[in-house]
N, C-alpha and C positions, 0 to 999 in steps of 0.2 A: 804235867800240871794242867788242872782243868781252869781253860779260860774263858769267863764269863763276860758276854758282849753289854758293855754301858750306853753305847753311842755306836749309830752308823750311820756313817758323812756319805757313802757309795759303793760301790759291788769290788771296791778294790782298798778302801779305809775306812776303818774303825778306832774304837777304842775300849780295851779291856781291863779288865781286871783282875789281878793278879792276886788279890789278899793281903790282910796285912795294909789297909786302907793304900795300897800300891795299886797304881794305875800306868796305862803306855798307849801310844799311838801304835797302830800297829798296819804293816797295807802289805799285800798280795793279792795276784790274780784272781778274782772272784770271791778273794776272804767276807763281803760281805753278801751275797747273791743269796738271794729267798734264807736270810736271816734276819731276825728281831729282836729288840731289848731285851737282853736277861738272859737269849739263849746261849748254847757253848758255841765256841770257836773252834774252828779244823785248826791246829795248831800245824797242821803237817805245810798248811800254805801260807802261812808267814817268810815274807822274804826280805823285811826288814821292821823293827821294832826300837821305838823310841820310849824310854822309859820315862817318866815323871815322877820324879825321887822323891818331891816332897808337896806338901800340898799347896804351898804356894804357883810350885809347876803348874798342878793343876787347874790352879784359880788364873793363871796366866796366861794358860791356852781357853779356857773358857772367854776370858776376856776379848783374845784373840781373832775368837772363830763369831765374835758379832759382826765384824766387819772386812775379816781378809778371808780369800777363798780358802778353803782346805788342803790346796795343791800346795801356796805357796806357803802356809803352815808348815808342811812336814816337811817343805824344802828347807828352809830355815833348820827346825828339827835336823835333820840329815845334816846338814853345814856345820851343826855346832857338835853331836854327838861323834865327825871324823875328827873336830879341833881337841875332843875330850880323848877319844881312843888315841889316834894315831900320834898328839904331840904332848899329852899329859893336860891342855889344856882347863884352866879351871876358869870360867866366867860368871858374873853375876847371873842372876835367875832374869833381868830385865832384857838381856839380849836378846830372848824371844821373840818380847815385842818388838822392840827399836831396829832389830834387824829385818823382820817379818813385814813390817812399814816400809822399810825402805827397798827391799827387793817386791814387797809391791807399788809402791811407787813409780819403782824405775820397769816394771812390767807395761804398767797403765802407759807410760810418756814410749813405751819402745813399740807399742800397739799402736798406739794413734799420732805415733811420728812424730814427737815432740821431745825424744830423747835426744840428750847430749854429752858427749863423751866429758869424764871427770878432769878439771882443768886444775887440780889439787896436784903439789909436787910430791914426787916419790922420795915414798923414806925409808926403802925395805931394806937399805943399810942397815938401820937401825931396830926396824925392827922385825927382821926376818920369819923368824916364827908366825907371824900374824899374816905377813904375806903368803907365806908358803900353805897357810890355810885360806886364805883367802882368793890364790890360784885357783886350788879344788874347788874352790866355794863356786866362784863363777864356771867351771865345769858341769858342777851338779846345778846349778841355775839353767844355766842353757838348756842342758838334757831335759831336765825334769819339766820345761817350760815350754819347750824347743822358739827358742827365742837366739839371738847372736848378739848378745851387747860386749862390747867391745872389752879387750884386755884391762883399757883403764880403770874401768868397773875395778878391778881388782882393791886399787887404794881407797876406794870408797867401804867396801867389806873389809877390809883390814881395819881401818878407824873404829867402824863397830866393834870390832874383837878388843882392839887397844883401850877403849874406854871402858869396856865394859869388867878388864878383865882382876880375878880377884875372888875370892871364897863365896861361896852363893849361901842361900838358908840360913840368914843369920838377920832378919828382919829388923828393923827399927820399932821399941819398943816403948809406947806412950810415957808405961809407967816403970819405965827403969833410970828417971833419972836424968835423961836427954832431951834434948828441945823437942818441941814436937814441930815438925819442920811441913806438916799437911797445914796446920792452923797458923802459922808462920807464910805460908805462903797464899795460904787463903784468904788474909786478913787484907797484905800487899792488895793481890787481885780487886779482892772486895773496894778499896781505897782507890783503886785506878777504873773503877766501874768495870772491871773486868769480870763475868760470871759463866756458871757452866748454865749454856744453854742446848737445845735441840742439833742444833749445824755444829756446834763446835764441842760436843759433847765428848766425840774421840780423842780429839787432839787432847782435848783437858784431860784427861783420864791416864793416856799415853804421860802426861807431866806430871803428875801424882804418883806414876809409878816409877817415873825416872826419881823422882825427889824420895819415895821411900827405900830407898835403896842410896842415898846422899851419904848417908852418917860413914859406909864403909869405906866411901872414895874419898872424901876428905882424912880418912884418916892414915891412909897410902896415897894421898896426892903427889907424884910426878912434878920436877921442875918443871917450869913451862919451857919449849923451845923456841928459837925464831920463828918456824913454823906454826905453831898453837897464837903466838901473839900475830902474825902475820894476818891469819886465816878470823881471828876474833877482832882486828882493824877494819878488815873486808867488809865484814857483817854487821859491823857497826855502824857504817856508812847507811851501809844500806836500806836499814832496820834502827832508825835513831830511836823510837817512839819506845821498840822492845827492849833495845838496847836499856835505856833509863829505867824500865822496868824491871829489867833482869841485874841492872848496878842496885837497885833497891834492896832485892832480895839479899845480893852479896854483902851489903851494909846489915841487913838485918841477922847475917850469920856470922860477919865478924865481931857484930856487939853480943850476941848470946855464946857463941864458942872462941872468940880470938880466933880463927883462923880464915885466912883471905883464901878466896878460891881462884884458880887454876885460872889460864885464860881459855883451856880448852873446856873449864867446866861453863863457863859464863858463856863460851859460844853455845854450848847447847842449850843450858836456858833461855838464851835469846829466839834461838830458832822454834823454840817449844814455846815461847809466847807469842814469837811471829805468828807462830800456825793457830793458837787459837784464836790470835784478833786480825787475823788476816791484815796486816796492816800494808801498805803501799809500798810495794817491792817485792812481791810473793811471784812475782813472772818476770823479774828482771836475771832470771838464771844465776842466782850466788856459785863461789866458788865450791861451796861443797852442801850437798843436799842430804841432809839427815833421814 
């Protein structure tokens, strides 16, 4: 197969194309060294390749690669393509990001000494699978990073898999009928003086694409556990201001769909409003950092 170079990140990752509007991350030793857009790829030095199945992959890593380094892009990539291989795993398209954020996140606090190990209770009783990919997970973190965050890490990568997990490529569609839950949520913001600016232009972006991917998790939402209601008391405290912000929204989706949301889905709303209004408690170390 002759592959045509779209993008090159460094002398060791790119991205190609495959035909068939199919595209993949692809890295080996030197696969990009005195090579430029359009040209072909050695295909003999590929030593790991991440595909991007559908075009919203695509528009997800582009989204991606404005603000996280390239490394921790394909580390994410690699984490979730062993959860796909090795355990049948199926996750939404948004793990991506929300995972990519959070393993840089916790890179940035373990560089500059401000990392702290996860203080969230263990639930791999329950849900094992997601642990046992998220073991590997923080394996291929370390390596790929050469970083040492601690085993705890582990439950913090699991929660990403757990939340996210569920049929991807099946997008929320304006005009099929369903809320439109981007203008729904805009409206809230808009009303709380809340807007996309400059500084917080990620974090809002990052919540627009947690929210277009809403319609499939509400409609497989999870009993809530003692754990999910525990861990969303916590954050409430914490974060009153988002809190009321993110009960808004829950209001505004119980009267257009009947259906009350999750405690674990309102805790991520909350943290996802925390972060774009930076509101007072953003360094007071919550129990679980998104």
């Amino acid at each position: 197969m002759q592959l045509i170079i779209k993008q090159i990140f460094n002398n060791n990752t790119a991205i190609v194309d495959l035909g068939d509007n199919q595209q993949a991350i692809v890295k080996g030793k030197g696969i990009g060294f005195n090579k430029s857009k359009n040209s072909e790829l050695d295909s003999s030095k590929i030593e790991k390749i991440f595909y991007l199945d559908s075009a919203d992959s695509q528009k997800n890593l582009y989204f991606l690669l404005k603000d996280i380094p390239i490394n921790i892009v394909t580390t994410t990539y690699e984490i979730v393509d062993y959860a796909k291989k090795k355990f049948g795993y199926q996750t939404l398209d948004y793990i991506y990001i929300t995972l990519s954020d959070h393993i840089y996140g916790a890179y940035k606090r373990y560089v500059d000494g401000t990392y702290k190990p996860s203080q969230i209770p263990d639930m791999s009783d329950k849900y094992i699978d997601e642990y046992l990919i998220a073991s590997k997970g923080l394996n291929i973190i370390n390596s790929n990073l050469n970083i040492k965050l601690p085993e705890s890490e582990i439950k913090n990568i699991a929660l990403h898999f757990i939340n996210a997990e569920g049929q991807d490529g099946k997008q929320l569609k304006e005009d099929d009928g369903k809320i439109d839950f981007h203008k729904l949520i805009n409206d809230i913001l808009i009303r709380n003086n809340i807007f996309r600016t400059k500084s917080n232009s990620s974090h809002y972006d990052r919540f627009m694409i947690h929210m277009q991917y809403l319609s499939q998790r509400l409609n497989n939402m999870a009993q809530d556990t003692e754990f999910d209601e525990k861990i969303e008391k916590e954050v409430e405290r914490n974060y009153p201001g988002s809190t009321d912000i993110a009960k808004q929204i829950s209001r505004a989706i119980k009267i257009e769909m009947g259906i009350s949301l999750s405690s674990k889905e309102l805790l991520y709303f909350i943290i996802h409003i925390q972060r774009i209004t930076q509101e007072d408690g953003l360094n007071q170390n919550p129990v679980f950092i998104l």
